[in-house]
C-alpha positions as CSV (number, residue, x, y, z in Angstrom):
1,X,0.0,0.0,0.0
2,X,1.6,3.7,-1.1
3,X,1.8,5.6,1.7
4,X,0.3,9.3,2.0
5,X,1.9,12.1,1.7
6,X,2.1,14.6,4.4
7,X,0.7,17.6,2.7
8,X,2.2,20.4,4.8
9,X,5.6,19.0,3.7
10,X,4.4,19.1,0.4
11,X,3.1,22.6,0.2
12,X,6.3,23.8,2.0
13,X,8.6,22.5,-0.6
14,X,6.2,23.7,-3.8
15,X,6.6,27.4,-2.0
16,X,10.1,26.7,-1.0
17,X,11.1,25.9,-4.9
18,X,8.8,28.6,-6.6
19,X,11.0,30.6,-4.6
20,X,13.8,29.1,-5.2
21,X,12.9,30.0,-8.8
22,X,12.1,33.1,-8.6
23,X,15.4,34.1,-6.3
24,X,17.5,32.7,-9.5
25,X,15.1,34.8,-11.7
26,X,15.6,38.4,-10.2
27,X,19.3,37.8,-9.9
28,X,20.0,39.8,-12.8
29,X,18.6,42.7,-11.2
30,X,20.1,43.4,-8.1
31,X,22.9,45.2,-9.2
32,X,20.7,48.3,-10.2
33,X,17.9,48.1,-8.2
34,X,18.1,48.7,-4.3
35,X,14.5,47.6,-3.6
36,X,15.2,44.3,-6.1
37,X,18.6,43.3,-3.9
38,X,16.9,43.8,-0.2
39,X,13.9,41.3,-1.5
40,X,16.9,39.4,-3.1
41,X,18.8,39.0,0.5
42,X,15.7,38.0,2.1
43,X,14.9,35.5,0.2
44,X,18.2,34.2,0.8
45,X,17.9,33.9,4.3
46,X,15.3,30.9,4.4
47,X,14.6,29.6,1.4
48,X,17.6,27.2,0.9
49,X,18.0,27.1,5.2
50,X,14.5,26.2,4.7
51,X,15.1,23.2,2.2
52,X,17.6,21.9,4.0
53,X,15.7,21.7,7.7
54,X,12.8,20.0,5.3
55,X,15.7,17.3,4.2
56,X,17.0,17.0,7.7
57,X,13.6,16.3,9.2
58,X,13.0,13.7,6.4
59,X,16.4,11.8,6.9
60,X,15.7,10.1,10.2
61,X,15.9,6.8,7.9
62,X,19.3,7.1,7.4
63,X,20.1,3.9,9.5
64,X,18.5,1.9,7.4
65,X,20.2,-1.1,4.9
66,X,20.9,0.2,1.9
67,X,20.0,3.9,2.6
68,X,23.5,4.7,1.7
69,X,23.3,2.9,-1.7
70,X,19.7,4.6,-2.3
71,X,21.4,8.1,-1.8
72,X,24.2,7.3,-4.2
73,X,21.5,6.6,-7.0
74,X,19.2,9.5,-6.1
75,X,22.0,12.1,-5.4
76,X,25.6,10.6,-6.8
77,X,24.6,9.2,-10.4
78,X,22.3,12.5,-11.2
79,X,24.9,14.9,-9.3
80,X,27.5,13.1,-12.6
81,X,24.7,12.4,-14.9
82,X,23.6,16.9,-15.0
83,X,27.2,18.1,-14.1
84,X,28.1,16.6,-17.9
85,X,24.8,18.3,-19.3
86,X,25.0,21.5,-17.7
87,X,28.8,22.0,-19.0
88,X,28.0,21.1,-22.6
89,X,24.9,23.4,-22.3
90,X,27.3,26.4,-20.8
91,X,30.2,25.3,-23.7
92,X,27.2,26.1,-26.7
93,X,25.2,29.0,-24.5
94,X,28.6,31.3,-23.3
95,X,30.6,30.5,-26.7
96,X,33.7,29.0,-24.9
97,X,36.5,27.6,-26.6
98,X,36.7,24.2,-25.0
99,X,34.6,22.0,-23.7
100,X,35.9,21.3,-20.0
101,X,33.8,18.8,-17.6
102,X,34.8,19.0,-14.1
103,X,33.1,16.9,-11.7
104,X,35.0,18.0,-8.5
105,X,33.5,21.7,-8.7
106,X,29.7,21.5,-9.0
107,X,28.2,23.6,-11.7
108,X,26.0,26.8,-10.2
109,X,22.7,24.3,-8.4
110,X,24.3,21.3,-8.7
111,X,26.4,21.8,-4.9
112,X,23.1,21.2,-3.1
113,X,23.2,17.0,-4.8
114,X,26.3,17.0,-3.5
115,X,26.1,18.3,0.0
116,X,22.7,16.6,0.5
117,X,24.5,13.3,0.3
118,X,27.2,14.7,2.7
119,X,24.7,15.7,4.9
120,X,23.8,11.9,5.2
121,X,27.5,10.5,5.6
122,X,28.1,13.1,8.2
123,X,24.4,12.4,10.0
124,X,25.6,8.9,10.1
125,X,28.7,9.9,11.7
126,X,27.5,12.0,14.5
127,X,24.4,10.2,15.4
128,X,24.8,6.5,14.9
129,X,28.9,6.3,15.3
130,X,30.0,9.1,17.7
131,X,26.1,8.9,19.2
132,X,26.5,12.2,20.0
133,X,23.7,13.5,22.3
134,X,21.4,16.5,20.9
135,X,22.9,19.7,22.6
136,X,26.4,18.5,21.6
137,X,25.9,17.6,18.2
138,X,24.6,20.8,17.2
139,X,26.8,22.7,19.4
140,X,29.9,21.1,17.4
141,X,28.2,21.3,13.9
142,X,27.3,25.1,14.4
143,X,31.2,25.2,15.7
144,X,32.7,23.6,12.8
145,X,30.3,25.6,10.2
146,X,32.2,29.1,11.8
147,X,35.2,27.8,12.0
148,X,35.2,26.4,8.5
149,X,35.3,30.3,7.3
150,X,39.3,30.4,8.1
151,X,39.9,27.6,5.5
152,X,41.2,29.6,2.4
153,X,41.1,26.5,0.4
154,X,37.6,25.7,0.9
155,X,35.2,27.0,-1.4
156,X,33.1,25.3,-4.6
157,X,34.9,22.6,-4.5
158,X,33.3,19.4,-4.1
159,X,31.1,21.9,-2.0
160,X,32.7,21.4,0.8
161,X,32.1,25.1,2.4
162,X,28.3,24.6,1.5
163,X,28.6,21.2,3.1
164,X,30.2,22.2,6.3
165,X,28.4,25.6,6.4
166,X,24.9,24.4,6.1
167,X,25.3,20.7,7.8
168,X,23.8,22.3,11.4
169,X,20.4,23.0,9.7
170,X,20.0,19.4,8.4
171,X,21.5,18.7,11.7
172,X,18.9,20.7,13.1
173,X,15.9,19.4,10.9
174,X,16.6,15.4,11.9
175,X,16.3,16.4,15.4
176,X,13.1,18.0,14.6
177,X,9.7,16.3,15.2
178,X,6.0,17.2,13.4
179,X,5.0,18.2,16.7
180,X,7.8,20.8,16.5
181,X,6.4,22.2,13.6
182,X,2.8,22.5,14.8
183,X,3.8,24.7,17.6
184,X,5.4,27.0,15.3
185,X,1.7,27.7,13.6
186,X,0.6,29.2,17.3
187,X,-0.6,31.9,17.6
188,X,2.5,34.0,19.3
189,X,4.8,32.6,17.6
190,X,2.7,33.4,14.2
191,X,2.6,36.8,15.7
192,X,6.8,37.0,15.5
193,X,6.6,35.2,12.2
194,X,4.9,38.2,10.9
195,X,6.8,40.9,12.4
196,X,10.4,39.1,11.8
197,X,10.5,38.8,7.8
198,X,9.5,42.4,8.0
199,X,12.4,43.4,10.1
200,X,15.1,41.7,7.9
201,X,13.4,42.9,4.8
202,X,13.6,46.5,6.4
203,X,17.1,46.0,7.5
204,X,18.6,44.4,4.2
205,X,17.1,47.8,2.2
206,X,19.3,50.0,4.6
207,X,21.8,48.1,5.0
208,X,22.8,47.5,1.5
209,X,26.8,46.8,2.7
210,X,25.5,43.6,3.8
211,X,27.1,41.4,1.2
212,X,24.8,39.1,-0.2
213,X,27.7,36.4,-0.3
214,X,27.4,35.7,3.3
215,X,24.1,34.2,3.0
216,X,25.5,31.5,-0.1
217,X,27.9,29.6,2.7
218,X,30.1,29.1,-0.3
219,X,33.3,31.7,0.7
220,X,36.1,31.0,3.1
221,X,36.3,34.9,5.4
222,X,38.8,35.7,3.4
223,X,36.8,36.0,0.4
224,X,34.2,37.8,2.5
225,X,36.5,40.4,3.0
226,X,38.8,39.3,5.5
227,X,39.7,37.4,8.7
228,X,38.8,38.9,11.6
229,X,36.9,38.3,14.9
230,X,33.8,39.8,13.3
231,X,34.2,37.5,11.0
232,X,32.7,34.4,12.9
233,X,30.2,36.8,14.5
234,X,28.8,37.4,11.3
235,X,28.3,34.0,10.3
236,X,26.4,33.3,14.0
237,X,24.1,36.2,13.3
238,X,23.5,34.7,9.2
239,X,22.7,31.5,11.2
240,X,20.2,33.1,13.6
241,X,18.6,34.8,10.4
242,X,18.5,31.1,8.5
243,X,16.9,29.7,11.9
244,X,14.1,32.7,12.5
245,X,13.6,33.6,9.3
246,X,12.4,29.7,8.3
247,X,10.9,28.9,11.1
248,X,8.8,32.1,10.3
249,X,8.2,30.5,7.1
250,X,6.9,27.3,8.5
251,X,4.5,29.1,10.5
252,X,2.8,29.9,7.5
253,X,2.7,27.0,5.6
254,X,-0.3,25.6,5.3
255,X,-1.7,22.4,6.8
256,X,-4.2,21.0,4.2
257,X,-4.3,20.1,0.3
258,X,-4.8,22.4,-2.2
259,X,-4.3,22.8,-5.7
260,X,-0.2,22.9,-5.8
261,X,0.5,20.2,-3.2
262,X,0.7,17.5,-5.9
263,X,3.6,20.1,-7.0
264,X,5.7,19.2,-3.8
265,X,6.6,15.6,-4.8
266,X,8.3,16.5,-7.9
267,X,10.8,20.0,-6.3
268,X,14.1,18.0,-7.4
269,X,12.8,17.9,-10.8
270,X,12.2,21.6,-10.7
271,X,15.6,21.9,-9.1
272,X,17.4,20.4,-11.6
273,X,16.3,21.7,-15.1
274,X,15.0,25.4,-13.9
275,X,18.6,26.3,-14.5
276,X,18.4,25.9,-18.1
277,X,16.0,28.6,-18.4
278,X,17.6,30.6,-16.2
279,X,20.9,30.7,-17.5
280,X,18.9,31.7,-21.0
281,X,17.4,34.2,-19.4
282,X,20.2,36.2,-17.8
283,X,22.1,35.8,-21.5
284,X,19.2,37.4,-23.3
285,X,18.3,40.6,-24.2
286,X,14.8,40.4,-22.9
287,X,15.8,41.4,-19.1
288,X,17.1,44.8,-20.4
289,X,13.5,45.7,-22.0
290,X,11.6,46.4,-19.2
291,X,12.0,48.5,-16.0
292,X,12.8,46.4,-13.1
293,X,9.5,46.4,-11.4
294,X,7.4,45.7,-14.4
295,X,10.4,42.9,-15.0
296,X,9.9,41.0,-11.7
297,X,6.1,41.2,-11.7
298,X,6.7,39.3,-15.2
299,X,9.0,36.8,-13.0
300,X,7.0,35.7,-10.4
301,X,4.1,34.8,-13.4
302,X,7.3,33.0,-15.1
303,X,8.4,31.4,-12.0
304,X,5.1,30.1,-11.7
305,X,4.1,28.8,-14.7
306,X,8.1,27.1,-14.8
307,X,7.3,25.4,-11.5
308,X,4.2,24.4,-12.7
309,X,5.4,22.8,-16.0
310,X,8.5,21.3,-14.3
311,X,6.2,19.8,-11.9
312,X,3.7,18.6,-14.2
313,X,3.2,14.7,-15.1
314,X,4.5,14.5,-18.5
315,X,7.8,16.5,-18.0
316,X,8.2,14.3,-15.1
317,X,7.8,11.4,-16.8
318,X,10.0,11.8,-19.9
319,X,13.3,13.1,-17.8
320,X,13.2,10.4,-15.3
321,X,15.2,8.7,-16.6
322,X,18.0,11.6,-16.4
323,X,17.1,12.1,-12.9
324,X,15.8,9.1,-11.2
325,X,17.6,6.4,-13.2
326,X,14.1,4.8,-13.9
327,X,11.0,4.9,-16.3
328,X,7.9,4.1,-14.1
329,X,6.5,7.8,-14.5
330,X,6.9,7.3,-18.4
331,X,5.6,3.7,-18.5
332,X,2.7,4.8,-16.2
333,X,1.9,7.5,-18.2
334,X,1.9,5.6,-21.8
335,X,-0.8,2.9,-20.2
336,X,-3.1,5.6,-19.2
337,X,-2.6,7.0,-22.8
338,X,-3.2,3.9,-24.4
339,X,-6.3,3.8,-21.7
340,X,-7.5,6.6,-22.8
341,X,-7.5,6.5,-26.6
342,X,-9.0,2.7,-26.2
343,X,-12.4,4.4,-23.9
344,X,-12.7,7.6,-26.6
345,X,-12.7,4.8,-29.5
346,X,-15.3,3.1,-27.7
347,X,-17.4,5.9,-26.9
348,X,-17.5,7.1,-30.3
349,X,-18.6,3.9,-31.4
350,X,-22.0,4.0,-32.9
């Protein structure tokens, strides 16, 4: 028997990638526009942090037999399989002169594959091997993800800053419980949720110095600008912004089904192949013809309607293949086609 869906989970991950989306979208506008980059920041704040406490909480299988061979096929193999697609797509859409394929420095999206599956190994490590109670775990994950900022050599590759950076809010998300969620929908605590995303909205409009690279978790503190004991003090105050600003996102999520739930089993597919459009999109012409505001209303409609058709049934079921390694989707969908055709030929009998 398939079992059901949690439909809060769902509709936070539909939101989570339209935004997601939509973030990648109005990138290209930032640089000119002050109002454009302080909706840009806070975005940043949650809607990866977000994700990633979504794919803690959902990880507490991890101990499992063969959960480690399972994650090499759902993360590893499509990780290799879209790093090889995305650089011949970048060799034909930026001109270059050579076509170069390099699997140890993950192509733009691609770092979250590969820190997902690290996520895993390193969950394995601190709760199954070291069996490292709650407070401490986190307590040395947040430690390491501060400290990690003094390593000049760590950056893009093999994501390992990302990795390290963002491992205390998967951390964080395993530990949490449904239960943990509901009580963020209270009333108070809605009250906060309200008031908070409207304080960091406020601040990152005038504060504009606030570099927008501190919320990636991709740069070492020397690339942010410099060691220095403000340095790790900056990256506790990013992770307190991560924490309140998507726990004020879950207070709003909603609870039942609606129309885009369905949406929230498919956000990897949308993950994946939104960057192709993307990519075309900030090489075209077409941002430059409209003013920025009449340019993002435009975006969200496009980030929509991409979501939507990434998410839908038949995209789904012809890529994967590329993305699950399997054709169930596609075989599924030919026999209800075939079904179909077969009852309007018999209807139509006379």
């Amino acid at each position: 028997m398939k079992k059901e869906r949690n439909h809060y989970f769902d509709n936070a991950k539909v939101i989570l990638i339209f935004l997601v989306v939509f973030g990648h979208f109005i990138r290209s506008f930032i640089e000119n526009d002050p109002y454009v980059l302080a909706l840009y920041k806070t975005l940043y704040t949650f809607h990866m942090p977000a994700f990633i406490i979504v794919s803690g909480f959902f990880a507490k299988g991890f101990y499992k037999k063969g959960y480690i061979p399972k994650l090499v096929k759902k993360l590893i193999l499509p990780y290799l399989l879209f790093q090889v697609i995305y650089s011949i797509y970048y060799y034909f859409l930026y001109n270059k002169h050579s076509l170069t394929i390099d699997i140890y420095n993950p192509q733009w999206s691609m770092w979250f594959l590969l820190s997902l599956f690290c996520w895993n190994i390193l969950l394995y490590l601190f709760v199954r091997k070291w069996k490292l109670p709650q407070n401490k775990g986190l307590f040395i994950a947040f430690a390491v993800g501060i400290s990690i900022g003094f390593v000049d050599g760590v950056s893009n590759y093999l994501s390992l800053s990302r990795t390290f950076v963002f491992f205390p809010l998967f951390l964080l998300g395993y530990y949490m419980r449904k239960e943990h969620f509901s009580k963020l929908r209270m009333g108070k605590v809605r009250i906060a949720a309200t008031v908070i995303p409207a304080a960091v909205l406020v601040f990152m409009f005038l504060v504009p110095e606030f570099s927008d690279k501190w919320l990636l978790g991709s740069k070492s503190y020397e690339q942010l600008g410099g060691k220095d004991l403000l340095s790790p003090l900056a990256r506790s105050m990013v992770y307190v912004l991560n924490i309140a600003m998507s726990f004020s996102f879950f207070a709003f999520v909603p609870k039942s089904r609606h129309f885009f739930t369905k949406w929230g089993a498919s956000t990897l597919y949308v993950y994946l192949i939104h960057g192709f459009f993307v990519k075309f999109f900030r090489e075209s012409p077409y941002q430059d013809l409209l003013p920025p505001i009449q340019s993002i209303t435009l975006l969200v409609a496009a980030s929509f309607i991409l979501t939507v058709v990434l998410s839908s049934r038949p995209l789904t079921s012809l890529t994967q293949p590329l993305i699950e390694l399997k054709t169930s989707k596609l075989t599924e969908l030919l026999k209800d086609l075939k079904n179909s055709k077969k009852k309007y030929i018999e209807q139509t009998k006379f």
